[in-house]
Steps between C-alpha positions, in 0.01 A plus 500: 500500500765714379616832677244810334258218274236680605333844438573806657235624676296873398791701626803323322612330814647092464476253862355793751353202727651256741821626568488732844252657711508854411572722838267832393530850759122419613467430839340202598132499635310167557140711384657401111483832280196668605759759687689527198513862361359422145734700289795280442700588763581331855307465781759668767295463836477288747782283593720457208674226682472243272467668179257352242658169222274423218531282177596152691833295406688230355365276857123633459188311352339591202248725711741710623677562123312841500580863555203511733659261699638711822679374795662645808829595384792295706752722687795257450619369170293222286656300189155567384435923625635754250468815305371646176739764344271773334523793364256774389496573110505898411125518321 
């Protein structure tokens, strides 16, 4: 298939799957998100060594092509860990 064939999804966005696991600020806890603080923002406690990756890669299965897909975040460099630039729109 040819690069962008297929829809965007609800927010605009073209091929936001498969490409890196996302490194997030949440710390990593094995309990999955019942720690989590609810409101959006990052679960800072605990040991925050490895940080939290979600959304799978280009070497994942099918499964793991999710955003609820979350991994212990590596602390060396991946071809296949990587960041999200994102900014926060003035309402």
């Amino acid at each position: 298939m040819a690069v962008d064939s297929f829809e965007p999804n609800p927010w605009g966005l073209y091929n936001v799957h498969g490409n890196v696991w996302e490194w997030t600020e949440d710390c990593y806890w094995n309990g999955g998100n019942a720690a989590n603080p609810g409101d959006g923002s990052a679960r800072t406690t605990g040991t925050c060594t490895p940080r939290v990756a979600r959304g799978g890669s280009w070497v994942s299965t099918p499964y793991g092509l999710r955003s609820a897909s979350r991994a212990s975040a590596a602390t060396n460099r991946h071809s296949d860990f990587g960041f999200r630039l994102a900014r926060t729109l003035a309402p």
